[in-house]
C-alpha positions, 0 to 999 in steps of 0.5 A: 387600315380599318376598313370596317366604317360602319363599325363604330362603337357601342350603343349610348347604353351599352357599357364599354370596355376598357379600351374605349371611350365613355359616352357621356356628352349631351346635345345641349353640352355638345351645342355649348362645346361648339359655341364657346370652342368658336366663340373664343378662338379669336374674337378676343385675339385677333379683331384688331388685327382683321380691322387693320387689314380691313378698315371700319367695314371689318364686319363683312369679314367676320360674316363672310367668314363664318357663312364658308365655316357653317357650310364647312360644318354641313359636311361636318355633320353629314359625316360625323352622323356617318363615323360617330368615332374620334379623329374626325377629319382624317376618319372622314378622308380615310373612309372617302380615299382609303389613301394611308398617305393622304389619311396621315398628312391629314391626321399631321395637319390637323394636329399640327392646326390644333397646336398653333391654335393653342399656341396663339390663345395661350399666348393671348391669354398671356397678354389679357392676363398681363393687364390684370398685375397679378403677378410680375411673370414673363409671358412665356411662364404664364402660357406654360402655366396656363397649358399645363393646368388645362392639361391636368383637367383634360386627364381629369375626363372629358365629362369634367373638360365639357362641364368647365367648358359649358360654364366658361361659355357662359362667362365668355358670352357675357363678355361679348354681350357687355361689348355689345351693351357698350355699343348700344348705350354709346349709339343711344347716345347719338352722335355716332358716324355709321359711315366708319362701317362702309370704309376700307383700308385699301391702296388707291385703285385697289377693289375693296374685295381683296380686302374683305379676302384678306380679312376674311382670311385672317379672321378665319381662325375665329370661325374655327373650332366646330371641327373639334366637336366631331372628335368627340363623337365616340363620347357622345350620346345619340350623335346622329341628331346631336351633331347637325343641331350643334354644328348648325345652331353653333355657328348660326349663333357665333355668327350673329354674335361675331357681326354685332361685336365688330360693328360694336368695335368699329362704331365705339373705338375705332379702327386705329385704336383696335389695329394698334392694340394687343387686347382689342375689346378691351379698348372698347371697355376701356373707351369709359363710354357707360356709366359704370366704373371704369376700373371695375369694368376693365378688371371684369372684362379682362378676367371674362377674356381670359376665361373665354381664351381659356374655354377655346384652349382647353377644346383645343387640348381635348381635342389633340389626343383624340385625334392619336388615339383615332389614328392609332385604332386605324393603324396610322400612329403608333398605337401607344397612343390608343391607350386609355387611362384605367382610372379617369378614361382619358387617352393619357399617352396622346395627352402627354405627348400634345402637352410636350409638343405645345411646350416646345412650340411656347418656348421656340416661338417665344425664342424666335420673337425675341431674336427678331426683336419683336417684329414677329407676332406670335398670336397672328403668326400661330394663328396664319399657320392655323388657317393654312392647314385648317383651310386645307383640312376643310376643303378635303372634308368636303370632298370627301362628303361629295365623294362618299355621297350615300355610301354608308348612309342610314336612316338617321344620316344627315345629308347635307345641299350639295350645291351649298358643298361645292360653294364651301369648297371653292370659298375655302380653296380661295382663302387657302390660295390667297393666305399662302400667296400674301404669306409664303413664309407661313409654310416654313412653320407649317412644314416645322410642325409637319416634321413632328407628324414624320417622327411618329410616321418613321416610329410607325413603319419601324414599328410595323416592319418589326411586326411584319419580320 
């Protein structure tokens, strides 16, 4: 283990050598990184589902939702301007408990996290991509497809993944902006029943709280994806204020936008509309409420879905082999994957193996769809499992902020409420007790995915015990 923590990497300008990773991310670039990582993570995927578990009042889930990820993201940053290096999360937990076993179920869990999430959007790209007719493909192609381009301009550098995803930012918020342009015009309109915002889909005598949990439980894996930032800390310039201001300013932002599409969705279509469909804002478009041609809009807005998916996925997919190649500088994974490609700068051994892994989740997950007949929903299933390990993840964070308090503290360290901390670890530890209670099964796939992280650890010791005799 790397006990040096202050040791991080060269100065903003100061060249690095070739093992180490290019600076070269701006705050601006790194607030969009953020943005559109959380924006598109699931407000395109899941929104139906969190209003079937919900009801018209699914608003509150998505604002109570992101409230506990931007307290999250408070530990986040005080840590990222502490260890401005990759692997963010497992860093963090090594510097605070020096625990190697406890450092690498966190390096498993994030990776793990990562994979599901990628999982679960290629295979909702698949079905936005679906309406468009383009090709007659199975959706198991196109999500391959799909991963291994997004693979080819990771490799490509991160300069050129954080441009492509500055861009499809943009497109993305555009989406959510016609959305919400559609409520506006349909409220103008007059005639909309504002009362579907205070009703619950509950049991008879059941409190409306439990609801508002479990949507906020599922509507988790649209706040995610701040966490992804962190691990690219060591490519970015001047972390210390970058940090802060675009994990803040990132979720602040998401946050609103979240709140205002969902009352959208709920005063424009509807519950059962949105809970029975498996492109959920496309129903709102599809609703032919504005004057605008129906076939046009539809097209657009479906071609917007698909690039924001895209910009979600393609975080995802920066952020896996950056999570290995941390790891492996602190002696916790093989340290293969440390390597740096000479030429484009990318950690293309960490990068292989993520699109590997991802592959064989596509075609598992797809093979088990099948053989229960359709009854599993891979997007929602890929997407529970996220929540779990990422729920676990956070609440370890932000034990550790607690934990380290000032050790290795500077001048420039953000620091954040402590109070607030305590509300954050105890609003994720709540959401983490209640996913696992109303779906148990859900850690049969964790532990699935946690069995590939004991294949590198079995590789390590082997590794470690040869150089040791």
């Amino acid at each position: 283990m790397n006990d040096s923590a202050t040791a991080s990497t060269a100065p903003a300008g100061q060249e690095t050598d070739d093992s180490e990773l290019k600076r070269s991310i701006s705050g601006r670039l790194l607030f969009f990184y953020v943005l559109g990582d959380v924006l598109g993570s699931g407000i395109y995927v899941l929104i139906g589902a969190v209003a079937g578990v919900v009801g018209g009042a699914f608003w509150i889930a998505f604002g109570v939702g992101v409230s506990v990820a931007a307290i999250t993201g408070l530990a986040y940053a005080e840590l990222a301007t502490k260890y401005p290096r990759a692997a963010g999360a497992a860093l963090y937990v090594n510097q605070a408990f020096g625990n190697r076993a406890l450092t690498f179920l966190v390096t498993v869990s994030f990776l793990a996290a990562s994979f599901a999430a990628a999982g679960s959007l290629a295979t909702g790209f698949a079905r936005y991509f679906g309406e468009l007719e383009l090709f007659d493909s199975p959706a198991l192609v196109i999500a391959i497809v799909f991963l291994l381009v997004l693979t080819l301009v990771n490799f490509l550098g991160i300069t050129e993944s954080v441009v492509a995803n500055l861009v499809m930012t943009w497109v993305e918020v555009a989406g959510l902006v016609i959305i919400v342009a559609i409520g506006i015009w349909h409220v103008a309109q007059g005639g909309v029943d504002f009362g579907v915002l205070t009703e619950f889909e509950t049991a008879e005598g059941e409190n409306a709280i439990f609801a508002i949990i479990a949507g906020v439980a599922l509507a988790f894996f649209s706040m995610t994806g701040f966490e992804n930032a962190v691990n690219v800390a060591e490519e970015t310039k001047e972390p210390e204020k970058a940090f802060p201001r675009a994990l803040i300013g990132g979720m602040v932002v998401a946050g609103i936008i979240y709140v205002l599409v969902s009352v959208t969705a709920a005063l424009t279509v509807g519950v059962d509309t949105l809970k029975e469909s498996e492109v959920a804002l496309l129903e709102v478009v599809k609703a032919d409420l504005v004057p605008v041609p129906l076939g046009f809009l539809t097209i657009l807005f479906t071609v917007i879905a698909c690039v924001a998916i895209t910009n979600t996925t393609l975080v995802a997919v920066v952020t896996q082999p950056r999570i290995l190649y941390g790891m492996a500088r602190e002696d916790v994974v093989p340290r293969v994957f440390g390597r740096i490609h000479p030429g484009r700068r990318s950690p293309w051994v960490g990068l292989l193996f993520s699109a590997l892994v991802l592959l064989l989740l596509l075609v598992i997950g797809t093979w088990v769809t099948e053989a229960t007949d359709g009854s599993l929903d891979l997007v929602a299933r890929l997407a529970t499992v996220t929540v779990v390990f990422l729920l676990f993840i956070y609440a370890l964070v932000i034990t550790a902020a607690l934990k380290l308090g000032d050790q290795d503290a500077h001048e420039h360290t953000f620091r954040a409420s402590r109070p607030l901390l305590g509300v954050g670890l105890v609003g994720n530890l709540v959401l983490l007790g209640y996913v696992v209670w109303d779906d148990p099964s859900s850690l049969l796939w964790c532990a699935a995915l946690v069995a590939v992280g004991l294949v590198l650890y079995v590789v390590q010791y082997v590794v470690s015990r040869r150089k040791a005799a």
